[in-house]
TORKOL-4160 file (C-alpha; in steps of 0.2 Angstrom, whole numbers, padded with zeros to 4 digits, m for minus):
211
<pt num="1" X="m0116" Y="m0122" Z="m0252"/>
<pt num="2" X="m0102" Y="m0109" Z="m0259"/>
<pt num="3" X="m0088" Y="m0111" Z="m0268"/>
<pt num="4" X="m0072" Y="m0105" Z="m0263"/>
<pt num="5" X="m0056" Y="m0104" Z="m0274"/>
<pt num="6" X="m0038" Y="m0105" Z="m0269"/>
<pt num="7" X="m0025" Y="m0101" Z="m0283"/>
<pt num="8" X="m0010" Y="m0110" Z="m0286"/>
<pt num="9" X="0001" Y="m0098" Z="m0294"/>
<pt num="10" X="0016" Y="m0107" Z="m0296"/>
<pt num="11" X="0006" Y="m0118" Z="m0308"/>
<pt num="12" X="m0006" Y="m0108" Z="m0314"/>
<pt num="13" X="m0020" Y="m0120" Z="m0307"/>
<pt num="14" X="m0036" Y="m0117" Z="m0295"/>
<pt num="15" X="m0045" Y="m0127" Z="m0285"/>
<pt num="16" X="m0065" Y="m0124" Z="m0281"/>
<pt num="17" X="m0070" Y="m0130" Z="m0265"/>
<pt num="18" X="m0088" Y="m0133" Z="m0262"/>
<pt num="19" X="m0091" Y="m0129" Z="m0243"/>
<pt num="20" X="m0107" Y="m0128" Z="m0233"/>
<pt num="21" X="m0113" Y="m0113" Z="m0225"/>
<pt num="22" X="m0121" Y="m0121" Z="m0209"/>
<pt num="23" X="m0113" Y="m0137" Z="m0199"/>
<pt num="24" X="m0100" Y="m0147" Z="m0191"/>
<pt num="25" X="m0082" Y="m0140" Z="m0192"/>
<pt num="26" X="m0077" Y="m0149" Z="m0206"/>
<pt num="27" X="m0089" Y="m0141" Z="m0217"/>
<pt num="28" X="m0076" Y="m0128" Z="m0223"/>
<pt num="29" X="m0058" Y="m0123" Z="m0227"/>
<pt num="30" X="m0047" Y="m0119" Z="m0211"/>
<pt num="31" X="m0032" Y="m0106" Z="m0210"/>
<pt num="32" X="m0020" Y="m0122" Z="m0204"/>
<pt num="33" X="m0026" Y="m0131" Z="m0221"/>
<pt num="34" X="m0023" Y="m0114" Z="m0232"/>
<pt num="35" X="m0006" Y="m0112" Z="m0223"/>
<pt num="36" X="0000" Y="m0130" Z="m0225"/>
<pt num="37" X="m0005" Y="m0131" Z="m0244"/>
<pt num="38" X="0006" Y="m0115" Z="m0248"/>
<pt num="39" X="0018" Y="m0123" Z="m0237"/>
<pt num="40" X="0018" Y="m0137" Z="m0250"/>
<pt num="41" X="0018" Y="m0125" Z="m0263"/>
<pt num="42" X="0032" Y="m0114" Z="m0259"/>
<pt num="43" X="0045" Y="m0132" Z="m0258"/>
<pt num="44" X="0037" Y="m0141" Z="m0272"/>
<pt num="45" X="0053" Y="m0140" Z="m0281"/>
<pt num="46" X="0063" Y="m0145" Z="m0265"/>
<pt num="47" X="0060" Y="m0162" Z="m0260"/>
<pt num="48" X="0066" Y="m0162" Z="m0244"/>
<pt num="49" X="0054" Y="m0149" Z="m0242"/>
<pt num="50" X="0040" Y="m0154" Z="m0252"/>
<pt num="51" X="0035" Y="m0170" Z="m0245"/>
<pt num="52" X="0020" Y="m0175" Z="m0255"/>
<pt num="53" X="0031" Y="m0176" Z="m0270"/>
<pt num="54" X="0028" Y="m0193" Z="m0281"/>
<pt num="55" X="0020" Y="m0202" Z="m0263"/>
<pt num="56" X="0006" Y="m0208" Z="m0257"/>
<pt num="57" X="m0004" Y="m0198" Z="m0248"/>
<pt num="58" X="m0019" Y="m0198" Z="m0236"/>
<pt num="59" X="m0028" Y="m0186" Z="m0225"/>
<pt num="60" X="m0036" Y="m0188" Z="m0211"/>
<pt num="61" X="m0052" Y="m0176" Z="m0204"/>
<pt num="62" X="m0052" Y="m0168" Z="m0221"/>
<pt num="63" X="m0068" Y="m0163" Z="m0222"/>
<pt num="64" X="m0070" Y="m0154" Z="m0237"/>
<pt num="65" X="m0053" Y="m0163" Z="m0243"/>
<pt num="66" X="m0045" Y="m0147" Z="m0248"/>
<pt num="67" X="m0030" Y="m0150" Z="m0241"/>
<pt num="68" X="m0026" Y="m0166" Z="m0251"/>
<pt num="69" X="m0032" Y="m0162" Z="m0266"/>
<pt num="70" X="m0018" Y="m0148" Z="m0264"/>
<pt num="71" X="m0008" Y="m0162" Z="m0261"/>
<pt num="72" X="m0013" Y="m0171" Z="m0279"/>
<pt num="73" X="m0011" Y="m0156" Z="m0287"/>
<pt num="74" X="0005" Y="m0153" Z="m0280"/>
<pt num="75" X="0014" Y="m0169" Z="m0285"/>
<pt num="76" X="0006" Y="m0183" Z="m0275"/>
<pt num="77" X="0007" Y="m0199" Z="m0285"/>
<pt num="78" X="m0011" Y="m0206" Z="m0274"/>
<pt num="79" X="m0020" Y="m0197" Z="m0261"/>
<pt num="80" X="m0034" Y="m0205" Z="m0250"/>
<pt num="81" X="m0044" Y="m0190" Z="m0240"/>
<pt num="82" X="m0053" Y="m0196" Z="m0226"/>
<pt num="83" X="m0067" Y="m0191" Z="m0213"/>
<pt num="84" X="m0083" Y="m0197" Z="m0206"/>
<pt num="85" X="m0098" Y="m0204" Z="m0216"/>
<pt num="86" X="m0105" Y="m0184" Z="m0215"/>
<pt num="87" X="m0092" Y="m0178" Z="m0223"/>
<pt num="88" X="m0092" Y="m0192" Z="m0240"/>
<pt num="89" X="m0102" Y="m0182" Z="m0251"/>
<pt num="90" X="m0094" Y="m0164" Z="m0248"/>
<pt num="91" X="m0078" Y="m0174" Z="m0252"/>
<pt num="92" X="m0082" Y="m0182" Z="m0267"/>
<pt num="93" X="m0092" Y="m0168" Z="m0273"/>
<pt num="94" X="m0075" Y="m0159" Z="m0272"/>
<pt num="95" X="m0066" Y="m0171" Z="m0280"/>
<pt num="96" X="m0076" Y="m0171" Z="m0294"/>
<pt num="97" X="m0077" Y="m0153" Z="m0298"/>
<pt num="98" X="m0057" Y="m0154" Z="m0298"/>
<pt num="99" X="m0056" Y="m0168" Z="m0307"/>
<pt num="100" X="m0051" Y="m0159" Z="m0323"/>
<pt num="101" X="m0033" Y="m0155" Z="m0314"/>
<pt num="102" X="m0032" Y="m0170" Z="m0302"/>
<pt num="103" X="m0035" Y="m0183" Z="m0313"/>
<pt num="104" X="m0042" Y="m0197" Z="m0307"/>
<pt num="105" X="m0028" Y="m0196" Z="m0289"/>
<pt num="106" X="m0040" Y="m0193" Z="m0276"/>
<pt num="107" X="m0053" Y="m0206" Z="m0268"/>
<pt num="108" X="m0063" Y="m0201" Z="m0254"/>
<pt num="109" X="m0065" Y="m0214" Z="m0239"/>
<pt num="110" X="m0075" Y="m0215" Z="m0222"/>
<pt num="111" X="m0060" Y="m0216" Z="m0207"/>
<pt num="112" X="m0067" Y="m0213" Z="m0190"/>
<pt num="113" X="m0053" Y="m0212" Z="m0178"/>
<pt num="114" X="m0048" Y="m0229" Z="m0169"/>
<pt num="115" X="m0060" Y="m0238" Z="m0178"/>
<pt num="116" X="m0049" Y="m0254" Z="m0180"/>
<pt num="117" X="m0059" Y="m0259" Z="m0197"/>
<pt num="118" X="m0059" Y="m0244" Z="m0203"/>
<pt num="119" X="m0039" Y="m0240" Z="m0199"/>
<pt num="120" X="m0033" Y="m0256" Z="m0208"/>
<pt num="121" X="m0042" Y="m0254" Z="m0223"/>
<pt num="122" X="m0030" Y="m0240" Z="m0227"/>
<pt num="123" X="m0012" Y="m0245" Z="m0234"/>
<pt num="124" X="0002" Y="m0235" Z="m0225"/>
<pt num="125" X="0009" Y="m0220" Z="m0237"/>
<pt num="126" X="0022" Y="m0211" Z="m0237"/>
<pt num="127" X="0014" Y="m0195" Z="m0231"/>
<pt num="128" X="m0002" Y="m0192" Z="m0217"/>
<pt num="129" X="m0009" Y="m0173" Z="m0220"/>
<pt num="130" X="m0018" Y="m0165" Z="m0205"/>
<pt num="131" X="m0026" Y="m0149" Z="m0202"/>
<pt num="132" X="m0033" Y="m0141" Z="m0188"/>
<pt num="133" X="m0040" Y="m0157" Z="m0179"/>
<pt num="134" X="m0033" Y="m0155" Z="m0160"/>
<pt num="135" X="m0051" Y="m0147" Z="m0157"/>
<pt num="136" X="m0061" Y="m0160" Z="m0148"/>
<pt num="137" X="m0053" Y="m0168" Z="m0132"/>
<pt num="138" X="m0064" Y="m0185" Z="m0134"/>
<pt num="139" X="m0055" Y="m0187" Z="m0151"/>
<pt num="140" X="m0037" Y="m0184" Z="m0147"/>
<pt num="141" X="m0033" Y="m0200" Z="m0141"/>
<pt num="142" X="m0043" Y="m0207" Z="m0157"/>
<pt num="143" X="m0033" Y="m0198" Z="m0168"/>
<pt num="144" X="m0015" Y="m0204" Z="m0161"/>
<pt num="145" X="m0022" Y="m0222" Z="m0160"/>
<pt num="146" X="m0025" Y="m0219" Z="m0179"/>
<pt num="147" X="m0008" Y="m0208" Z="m0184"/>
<pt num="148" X="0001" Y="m0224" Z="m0175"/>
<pt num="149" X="m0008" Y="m0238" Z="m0184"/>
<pt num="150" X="m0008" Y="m0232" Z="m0203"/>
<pt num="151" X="0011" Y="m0223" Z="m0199"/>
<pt num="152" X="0026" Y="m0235" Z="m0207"/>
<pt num="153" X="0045" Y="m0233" Z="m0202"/>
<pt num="154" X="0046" Y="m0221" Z="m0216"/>
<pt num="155" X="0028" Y="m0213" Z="m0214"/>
<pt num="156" X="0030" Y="m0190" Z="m0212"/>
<pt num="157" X="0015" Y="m0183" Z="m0203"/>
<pt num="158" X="0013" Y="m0164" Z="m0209"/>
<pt num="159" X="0004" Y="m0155" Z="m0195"/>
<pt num="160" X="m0004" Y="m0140" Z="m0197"/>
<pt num="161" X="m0013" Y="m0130" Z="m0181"/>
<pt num="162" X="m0020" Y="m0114" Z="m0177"/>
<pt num="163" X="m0017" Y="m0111" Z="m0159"/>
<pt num="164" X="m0031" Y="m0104" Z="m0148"/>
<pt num="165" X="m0034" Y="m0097" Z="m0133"/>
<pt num="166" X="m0053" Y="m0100" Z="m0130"/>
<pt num="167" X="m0061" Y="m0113" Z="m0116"/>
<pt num="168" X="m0047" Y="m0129" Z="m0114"/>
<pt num="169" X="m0037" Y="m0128" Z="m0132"/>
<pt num="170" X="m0021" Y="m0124" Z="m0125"/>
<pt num="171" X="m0025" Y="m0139" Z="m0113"/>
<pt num="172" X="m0029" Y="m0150" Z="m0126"/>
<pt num="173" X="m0014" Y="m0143" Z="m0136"/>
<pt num="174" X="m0002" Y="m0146" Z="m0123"/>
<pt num="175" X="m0009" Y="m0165" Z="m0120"/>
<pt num="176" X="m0009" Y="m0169" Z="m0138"/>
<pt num="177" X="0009" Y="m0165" Z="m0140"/>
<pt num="178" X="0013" Y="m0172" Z="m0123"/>
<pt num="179" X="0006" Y="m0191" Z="m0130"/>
<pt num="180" X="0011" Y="m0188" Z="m0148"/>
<pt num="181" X="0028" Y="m0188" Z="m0139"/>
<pt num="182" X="0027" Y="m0205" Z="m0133"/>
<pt num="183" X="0030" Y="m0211" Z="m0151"/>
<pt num="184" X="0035" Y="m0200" Z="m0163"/>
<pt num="185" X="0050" Y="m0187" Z="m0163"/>
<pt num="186" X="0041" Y="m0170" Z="m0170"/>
<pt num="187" X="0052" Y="m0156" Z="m0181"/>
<pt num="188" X="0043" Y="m0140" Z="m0178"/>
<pt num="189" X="0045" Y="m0130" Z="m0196"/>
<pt num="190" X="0049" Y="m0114" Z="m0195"/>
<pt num="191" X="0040" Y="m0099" Z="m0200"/>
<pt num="192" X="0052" Y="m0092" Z="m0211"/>
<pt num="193" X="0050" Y="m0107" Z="m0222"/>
<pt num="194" X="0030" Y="m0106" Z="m0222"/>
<pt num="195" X="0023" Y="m0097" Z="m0236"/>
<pt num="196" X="0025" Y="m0077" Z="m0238"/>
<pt num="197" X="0008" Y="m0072" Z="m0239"/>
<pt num="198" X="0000" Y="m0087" Z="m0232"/>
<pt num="199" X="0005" Y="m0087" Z="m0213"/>
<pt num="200" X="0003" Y="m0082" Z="m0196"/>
<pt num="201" X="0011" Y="m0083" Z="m0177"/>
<pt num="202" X="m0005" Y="m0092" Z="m0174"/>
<pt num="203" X="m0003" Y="m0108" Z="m0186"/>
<pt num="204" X="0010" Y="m0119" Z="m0184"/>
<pt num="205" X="0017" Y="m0135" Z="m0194"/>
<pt num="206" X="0023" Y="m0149" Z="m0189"/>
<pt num="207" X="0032" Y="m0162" Z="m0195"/>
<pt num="208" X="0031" Y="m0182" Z="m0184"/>
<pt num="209" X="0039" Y="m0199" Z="m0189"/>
<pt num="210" X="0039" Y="m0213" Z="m0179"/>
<pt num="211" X="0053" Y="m0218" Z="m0166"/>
């Protein structure tokens, strides 16, 4: 494992994120998770720009959980970060070597993606964070299934994506889009409002609710 630190300037706070140098995807911190959290950061004295402010939050193939713990430290009142059984200990590993500036915000939970037990285990917040997870065409149906059962009438989905080019991601892109469609309006957030530093033509954010 290596550690890799992300500064918070506007609070004058960092975050170490333990990640792994060999495995799966979720092993380490993605451009789309970077460019949401200093997204956050940017608005996190505007709240109709800085969503996590004072809500519950929970994210979904978090991996090494960076992104919500940006959320906690950014204002979230309660923040759940969520992945496969795999990914447990890298989560909670992270949470504990941030607990000093989280507090006690941040649990970690095993959510696999349409697993019915698993989905109502977890309370609706105000707020789902994902990052980077339109990657695997087996599990983009899972994931709507799951963005539709833990999403209440006043639920915001922050989407973050890098767009790529390679084998069937613009294809699996376009269809994720196309079926999110069927339930939720989307506001694409322009890139003017995205971070100064922290952005790029490639990543985009979303923001769904449900119709």
């Amino acid at each position: 494992m290596f550690v890799r630190e992300v500064e918070f300037e506007d609070i004058n706070k960092t975050l170490s994120i333990y990640q792994e140098n060999e495995g799966d995807v979720g092993c380490v911190v993605w451009d789309a998770a970077l460019v949401a959290a200093k997204y956050l950061e940017r608005h996190r004295e505007k709240p109709e720009k800085n969503v996590v402010a004072g809500c519950s939050v929970v994210e979904l193939g978090a991996g090494t959980g960076f992104l919500g713990l940006a959320a906690a430290l950014l204002g979230a009142s309660q923040v759940t970060i969520t992945d496969l059984p795999e990914f447990v200990h890298l989560m909670e590993k992270n949470i504990k070597e941030n607990r000093h500036i989280i507090q006690d915000q941040v649990k970690a939970k095993v959510l696999e993606w349409g697993n019915k037990e698993h989905m109502d285990a977890i309370d609706k917040p105000k707020v789902i964070l994902v990052a980077d997870c339109i990657y695997y065409e087996q599990s983009l149906e899972p994931l709507i299934s799951t963005l539709r059962s833990i999403s209440g009438s006043h639920t915001t989905i922050l989407l973050s994506y890098e767009e790529r080019t390679s084998g069937n991601k613009l294809h699996l892109q376009k269809k994720f889009f196309e079926l999110m469609d069927q339930f939720f309006t989307k506001t694409k957030i322009p890139i003017e409002d995205h971070h100064e530093v922290y952005s790029s033509d490639e990543i985009h954010l979303y923001k769904f609710c449900l119709k």
